[in-house]
VEXVOVEX-266413 format. One record per atom (N, C-alpha, C): x negated, y, z negated. Coordinates in steps of 0.1 Angstrom, whole numbers, plus 2048, in hexadecimal, padded with zeros to 3 digits. Layout:
N
XYZ/...
// end
This chain:
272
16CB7F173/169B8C17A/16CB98170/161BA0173/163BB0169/170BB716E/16EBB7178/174BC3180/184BBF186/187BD0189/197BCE190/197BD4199/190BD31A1/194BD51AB/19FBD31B0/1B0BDA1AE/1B6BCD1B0/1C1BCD1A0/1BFBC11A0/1C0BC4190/1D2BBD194/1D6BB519F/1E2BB019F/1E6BA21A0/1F1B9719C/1F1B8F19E/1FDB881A7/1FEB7F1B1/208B841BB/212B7A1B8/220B811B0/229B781AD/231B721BB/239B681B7/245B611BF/24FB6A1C7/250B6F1D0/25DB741D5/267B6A1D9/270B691CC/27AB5C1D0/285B641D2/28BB5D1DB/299B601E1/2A6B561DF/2B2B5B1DB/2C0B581D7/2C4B4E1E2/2C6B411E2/2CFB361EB/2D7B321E3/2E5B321ED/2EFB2D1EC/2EFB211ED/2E7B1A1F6/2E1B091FA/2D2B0A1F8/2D3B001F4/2C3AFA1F2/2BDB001FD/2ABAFF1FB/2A5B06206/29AAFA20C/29DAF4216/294AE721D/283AED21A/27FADC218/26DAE221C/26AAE8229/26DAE5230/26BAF023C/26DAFC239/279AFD23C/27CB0F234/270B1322B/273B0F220/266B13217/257B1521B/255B0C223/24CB0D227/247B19233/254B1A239/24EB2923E/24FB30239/255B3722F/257B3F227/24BB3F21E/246B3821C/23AB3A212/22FB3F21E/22CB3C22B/225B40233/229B4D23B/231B4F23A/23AB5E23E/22FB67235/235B65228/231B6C219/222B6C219/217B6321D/20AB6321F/205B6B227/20DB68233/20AB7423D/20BB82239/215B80236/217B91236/20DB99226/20AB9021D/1FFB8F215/1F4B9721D/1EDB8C224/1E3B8E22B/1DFB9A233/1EDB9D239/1EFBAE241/1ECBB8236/1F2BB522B/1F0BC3224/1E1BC221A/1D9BB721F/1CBBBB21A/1CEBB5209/1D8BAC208/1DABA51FE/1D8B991F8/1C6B9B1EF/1C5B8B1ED/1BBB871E4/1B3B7D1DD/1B3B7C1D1/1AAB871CD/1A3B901D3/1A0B9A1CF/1A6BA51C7/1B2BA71CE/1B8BAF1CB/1C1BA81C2/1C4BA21C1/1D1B9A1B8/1CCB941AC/1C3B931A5/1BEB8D19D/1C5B8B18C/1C5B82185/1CEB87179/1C6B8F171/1CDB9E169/1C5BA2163/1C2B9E158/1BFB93153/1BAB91147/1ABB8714B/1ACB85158/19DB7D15E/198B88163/19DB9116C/196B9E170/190BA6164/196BA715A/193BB114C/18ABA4144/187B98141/186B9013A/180B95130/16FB9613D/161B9813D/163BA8137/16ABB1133/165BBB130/168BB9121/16BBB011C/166BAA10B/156BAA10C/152BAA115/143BAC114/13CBB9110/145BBB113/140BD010F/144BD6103/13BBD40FB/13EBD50EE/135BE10E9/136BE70DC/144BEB0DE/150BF10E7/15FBED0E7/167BF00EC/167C040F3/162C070FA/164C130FE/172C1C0FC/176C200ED/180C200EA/185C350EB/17AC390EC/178C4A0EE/17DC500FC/176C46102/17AC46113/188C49112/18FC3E10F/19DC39111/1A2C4210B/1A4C450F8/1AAC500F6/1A9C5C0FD/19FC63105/19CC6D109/1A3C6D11B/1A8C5E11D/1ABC6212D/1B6C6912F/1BCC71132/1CAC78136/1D2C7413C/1DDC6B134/1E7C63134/1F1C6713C/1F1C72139/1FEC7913A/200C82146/1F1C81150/1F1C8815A/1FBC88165/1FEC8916C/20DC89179/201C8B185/206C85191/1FEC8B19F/20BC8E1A8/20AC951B2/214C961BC/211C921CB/209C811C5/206C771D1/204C6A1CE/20BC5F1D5/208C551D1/1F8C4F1CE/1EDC541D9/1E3C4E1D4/1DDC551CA/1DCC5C1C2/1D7C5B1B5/1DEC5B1AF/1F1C5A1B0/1F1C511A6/1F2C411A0/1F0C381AF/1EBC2D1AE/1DDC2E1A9/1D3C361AD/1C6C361A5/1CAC34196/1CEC3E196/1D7C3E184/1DBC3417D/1E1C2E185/1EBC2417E/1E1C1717E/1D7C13184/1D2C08186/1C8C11179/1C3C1C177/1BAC1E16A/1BEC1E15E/1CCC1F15D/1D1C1A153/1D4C0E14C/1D3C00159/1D3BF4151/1C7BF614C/1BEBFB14F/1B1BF814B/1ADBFC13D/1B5C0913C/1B3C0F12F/1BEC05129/1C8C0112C/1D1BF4124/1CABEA11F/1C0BE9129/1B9BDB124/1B2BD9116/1A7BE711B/1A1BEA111/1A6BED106/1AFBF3104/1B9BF30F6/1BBBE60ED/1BDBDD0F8/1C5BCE0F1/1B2BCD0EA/1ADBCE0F2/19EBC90EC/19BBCC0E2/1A0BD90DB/1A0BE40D0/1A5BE10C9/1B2BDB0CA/1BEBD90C5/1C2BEA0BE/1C2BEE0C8/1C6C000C8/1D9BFE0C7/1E3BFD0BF/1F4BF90C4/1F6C0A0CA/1F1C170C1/1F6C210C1/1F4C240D1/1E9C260D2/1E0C260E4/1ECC1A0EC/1E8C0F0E8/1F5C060F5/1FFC090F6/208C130EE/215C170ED/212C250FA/20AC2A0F7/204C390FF/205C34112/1FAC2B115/1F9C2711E/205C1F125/20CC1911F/215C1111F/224C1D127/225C26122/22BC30122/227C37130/219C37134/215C40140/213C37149/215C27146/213C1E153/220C2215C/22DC2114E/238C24157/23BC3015F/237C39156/239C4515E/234C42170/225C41171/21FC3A17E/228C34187/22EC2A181/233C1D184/241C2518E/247C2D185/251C3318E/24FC3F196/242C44194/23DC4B1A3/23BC421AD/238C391A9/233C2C1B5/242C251BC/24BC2C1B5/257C271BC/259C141B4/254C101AC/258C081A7/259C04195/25EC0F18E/260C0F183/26FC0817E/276C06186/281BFF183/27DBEE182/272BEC186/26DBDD183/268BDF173/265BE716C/25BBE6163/264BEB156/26FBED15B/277BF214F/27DBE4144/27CBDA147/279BD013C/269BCC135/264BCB13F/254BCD13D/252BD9132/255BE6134/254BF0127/254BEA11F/25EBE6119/263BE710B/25FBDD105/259BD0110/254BC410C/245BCD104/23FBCE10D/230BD710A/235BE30FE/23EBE70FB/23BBEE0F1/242BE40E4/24BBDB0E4/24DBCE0DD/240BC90D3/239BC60DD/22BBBE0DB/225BC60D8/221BD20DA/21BBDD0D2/21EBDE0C4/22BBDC0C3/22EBDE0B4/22DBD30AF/22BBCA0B1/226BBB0AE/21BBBB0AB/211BBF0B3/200BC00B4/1FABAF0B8/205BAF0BE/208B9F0CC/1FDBA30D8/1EDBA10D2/1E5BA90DE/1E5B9F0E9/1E4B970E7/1E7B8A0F0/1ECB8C0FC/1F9B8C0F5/20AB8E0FE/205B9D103/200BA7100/200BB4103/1F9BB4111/1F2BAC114/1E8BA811C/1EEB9C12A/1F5B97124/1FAB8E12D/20AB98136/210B9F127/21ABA8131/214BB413A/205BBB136/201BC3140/1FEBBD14D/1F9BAE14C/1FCBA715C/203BA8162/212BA9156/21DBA3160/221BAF164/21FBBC15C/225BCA166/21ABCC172/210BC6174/20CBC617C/20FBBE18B/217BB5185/21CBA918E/22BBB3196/22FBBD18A/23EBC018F/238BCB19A/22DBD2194/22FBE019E/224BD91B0/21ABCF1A9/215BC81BB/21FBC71BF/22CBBA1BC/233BB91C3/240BC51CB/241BCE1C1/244BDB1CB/23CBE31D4/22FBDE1D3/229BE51DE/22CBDA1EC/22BBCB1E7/22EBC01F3/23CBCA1FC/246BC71F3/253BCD1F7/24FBD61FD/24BBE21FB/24CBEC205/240BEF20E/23EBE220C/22EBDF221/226BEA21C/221BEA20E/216BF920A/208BF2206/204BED20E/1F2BE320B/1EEBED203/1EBBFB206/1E0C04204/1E1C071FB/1F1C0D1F8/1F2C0E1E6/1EBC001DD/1F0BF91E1/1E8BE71DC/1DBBEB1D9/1D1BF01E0/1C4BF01E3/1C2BFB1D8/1C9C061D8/1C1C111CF/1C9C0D1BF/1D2C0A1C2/1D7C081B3/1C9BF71AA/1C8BF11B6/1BBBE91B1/1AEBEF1B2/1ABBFA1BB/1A2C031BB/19CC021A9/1AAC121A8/1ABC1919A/1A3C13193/1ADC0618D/1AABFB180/19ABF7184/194BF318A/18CBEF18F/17DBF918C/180C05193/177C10190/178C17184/183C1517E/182C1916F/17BC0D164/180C05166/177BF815F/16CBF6163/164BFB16D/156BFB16D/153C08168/156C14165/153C1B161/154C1C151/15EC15149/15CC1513D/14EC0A139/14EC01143/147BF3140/137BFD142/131C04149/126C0D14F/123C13141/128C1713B/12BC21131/127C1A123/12DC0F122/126C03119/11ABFF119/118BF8125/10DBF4128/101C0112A/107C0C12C/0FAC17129/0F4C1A11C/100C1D115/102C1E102/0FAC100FE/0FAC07102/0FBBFA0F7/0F6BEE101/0E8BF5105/0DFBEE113/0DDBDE10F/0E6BD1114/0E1BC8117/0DEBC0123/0D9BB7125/0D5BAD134/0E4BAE136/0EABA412D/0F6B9C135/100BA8135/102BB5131/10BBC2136/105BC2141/0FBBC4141/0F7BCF151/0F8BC415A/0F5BB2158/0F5BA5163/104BAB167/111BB015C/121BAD160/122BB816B/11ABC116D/121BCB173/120BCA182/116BC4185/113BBC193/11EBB6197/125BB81A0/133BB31A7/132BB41B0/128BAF1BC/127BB81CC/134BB41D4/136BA51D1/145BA41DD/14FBAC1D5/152BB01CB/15CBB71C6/158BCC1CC/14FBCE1CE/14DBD61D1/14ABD71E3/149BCC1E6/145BCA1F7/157BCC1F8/15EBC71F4/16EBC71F8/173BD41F9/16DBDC1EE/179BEB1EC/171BF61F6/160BF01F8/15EBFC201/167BF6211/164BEE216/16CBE321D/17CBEC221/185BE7218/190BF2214/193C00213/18CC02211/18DC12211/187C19220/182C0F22A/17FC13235/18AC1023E/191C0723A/19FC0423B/1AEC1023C/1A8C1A233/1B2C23231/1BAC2E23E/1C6C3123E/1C8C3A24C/1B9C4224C/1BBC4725A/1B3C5325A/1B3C62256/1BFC64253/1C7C6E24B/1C0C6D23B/1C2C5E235/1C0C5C225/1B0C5F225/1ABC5922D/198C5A230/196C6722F/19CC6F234/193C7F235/194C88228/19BC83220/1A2C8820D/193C89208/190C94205/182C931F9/180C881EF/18BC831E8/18FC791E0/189C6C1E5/18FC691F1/18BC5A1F7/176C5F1FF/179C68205/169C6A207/160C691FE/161C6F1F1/15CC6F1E1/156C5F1DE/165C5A1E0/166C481DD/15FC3E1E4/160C401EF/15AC3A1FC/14EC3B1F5/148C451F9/134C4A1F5/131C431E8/13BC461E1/12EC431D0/136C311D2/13FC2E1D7/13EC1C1D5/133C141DD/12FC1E1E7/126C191F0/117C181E8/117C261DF/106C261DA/10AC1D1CC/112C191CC/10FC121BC/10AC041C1/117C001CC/113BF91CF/102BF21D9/0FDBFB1DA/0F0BFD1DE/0E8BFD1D2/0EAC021C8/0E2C011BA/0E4BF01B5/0EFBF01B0/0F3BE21AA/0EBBD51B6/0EBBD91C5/0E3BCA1C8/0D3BCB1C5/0CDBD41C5/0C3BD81C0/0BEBCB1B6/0C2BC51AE/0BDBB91A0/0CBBB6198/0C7BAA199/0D6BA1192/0D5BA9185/0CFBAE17D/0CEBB116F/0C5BC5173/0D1BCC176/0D0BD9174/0C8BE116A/0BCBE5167/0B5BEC161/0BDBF915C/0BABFE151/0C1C05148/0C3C16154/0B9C18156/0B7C20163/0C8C2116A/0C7C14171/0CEC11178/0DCC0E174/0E1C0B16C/0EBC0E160/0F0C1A160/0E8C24162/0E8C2E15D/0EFC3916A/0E9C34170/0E9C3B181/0FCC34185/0FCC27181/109C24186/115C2E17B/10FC2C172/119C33167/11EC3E16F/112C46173/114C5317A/11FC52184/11CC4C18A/124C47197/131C48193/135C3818B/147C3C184/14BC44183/144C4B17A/14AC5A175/14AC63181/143C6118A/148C6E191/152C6819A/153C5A19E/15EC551A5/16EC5819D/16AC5418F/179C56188/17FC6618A/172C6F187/178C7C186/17EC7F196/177C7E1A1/17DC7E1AB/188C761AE/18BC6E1A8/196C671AC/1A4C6C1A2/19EC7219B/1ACC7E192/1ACC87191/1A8C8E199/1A4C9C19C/1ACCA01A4/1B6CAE199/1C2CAE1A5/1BCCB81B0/1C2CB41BB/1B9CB91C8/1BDCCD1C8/1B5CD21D1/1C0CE11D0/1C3CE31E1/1D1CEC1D7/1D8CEC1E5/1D3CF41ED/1D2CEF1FB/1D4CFA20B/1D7D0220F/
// end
C-alpha cells in the first residue's frame, strides 16, 4: 500500500504477573484488547506498518525532497487535531527522507515528531525512541531509521489506545496518509508515468477516511478544517475511480486536491 492513512502498527499491551497467566485468562484478555480495538475504529487500516504503508512511495521518483525541506517543522497548534494531522505528516516527510537518505532533514523531523508526540500527551514513550532515531541518523542506518519511525509510531498509537482516543488514531493516520498522497501527486504530475498515476488509486483506503471522518463528534464536523477534508477526499476520491490508470489531467486535478487538503489541514484557524 502507498498510503497512511493510519500509518500505525498495534503493539502488545502486556501486563506484569506475579503468577503465570492461564490460557483462558489470556485469552480474554486478548479479546477484551480486540474489542476495545474495534470501538476505537482501530484496524488494519489504520495500523498498518510504516514501511508497507510508505513502501510503494519508492515508486515516486524522484524523491520529492523540496516539499519536505520546505514543510514547517517547527510549527506549534493550540489543538490536538492538527496537531495529530501534523504529526502523522511528519512520518511522512520521515519517510521520505530515509528515501533521500537526507541524515540532516531526519535529525529536523525527528526533533518535531517529538515535539508533537508530547502535545499528544505521549512523549514520555518516545524519549528512548529520540535518541535511537537521532543515533541512526548519525549512522546513516536508513534501514533502522525506518524501522524505529514504526516503532515511534507504535509508542504514540498505543497512547492513544490508553487514553480511549480512536479519533486522534484516525487523524494522526489521516495526516500521514494525505500528506503521502500529496507528495506522491506531485511526482507523478512532474514525472507522468502509467504505474505512478496506477499507485495513486487507493479507493478502500480512501472509502475508510471519508467513512471516518463522518465518524467525527458533531462539534469536530462543523471546524472549516474537517469540512475542507471531508469535500476534497470525497472529489478525489470520485476522480481516482474514474480509470485504474489516471490520465495526466487527472493527476493533476488530484494534486490540486492534496494541496488544498494539506493547507487546510495546517492552517492555523482564526480566533472568534
Amino acid at each position: 500500500m502507498l498510503f497512511f492513512a493510519a500509518i500505525f502498527v498495534l503493539g502488545n499491551l502486556s501486563l506484569d504477573h506475579a503468577a503465570p497467566v492461564s490460557q483462558t485468562d489470556q485469552s480474554f484478555e486478548e479479546s477484551a484488547h480486540e474489542h476495545m480495538l474495534q470501538e476505537l475504529g482501530v484496524n488494519e487500516i489504520t495500523t498498518p506498518l510504516v514501511g508497507k504503508i510508505f513502501r510503494d512511495l519508492e515508486i515516486f521518483q524522484p524523491p520529492p525532497l523540496n516539499m519536505v525541506k520546505n514543510f514547517n517543522n517547527n510549527d506549534t497548534f493550540d489543538n490536538r487535531l492538527q496537531t495529530a494531522l501534523q504529526f502523522g505528516a511528519l512520518v511522512a516527510d520521515g519517510f521520505v527522507a530515509t528515501i533521500a537518505r537526507q541524515q540532516t532533514l531526519m535529525v529536523e523531523i525527528g526533533k518535531a515528531l517529538i515535539k508533537d508526540a508530547n502535545a499528544l500527551a505521549s512523549g514520555q514513550k518516545l524519549i528512548y525512541r529520540s535518541k535511537s532515531l537521532f543515533e541512526l541518523a548519525d549512522r546513516n542506518d536508513w534501514q533502522g531509521l525506518r524501522e524505529e519511525l514504526n516503532r515511534c509510531q507504535r509508542e504514540v498509537e498505543e497512547s492513544m489506545i490508553e487514553l480511549h482516543d480512536g479519533e486522534m488514531a484516525d487523524l494522526i493516520s489521516l495526516g500521514g496518509w494525505l500528506r503521502g498522497f500529496q507528495m506522491a501527486t506531485h511526482v507523478a504530475a512532474d514525472h507522468y508515468t502509467t504505474e505512478k498515476a496506477a499507485a495513486l488509486v487507493r479507493l478502500p483506503v480512501m472509502d475508510y477516511f471519508i467513512e471516518r471522518m463522518d465518524t467525527l463528534s458533531p462539534r469536530t464536523k462543523k471546524r472549516p478544517i474537517v469540512i475542507t477534508l471531508s469535500a476534497n477526499l470525497k472529489t478525489m476520491r470520485s476522480i481516482a475511480a474514474q480509470h485504474t490508470i489516471p490520465a495526466l489531467s487527472e493527476v493533476q486535478q488530484l494534486k490540486t486536491l492534496a494541496d488544498e487538503g494539506m493547507t487546510a489541514a495546517l492552517q492555523h484557524e482564526k480566533k472568534r
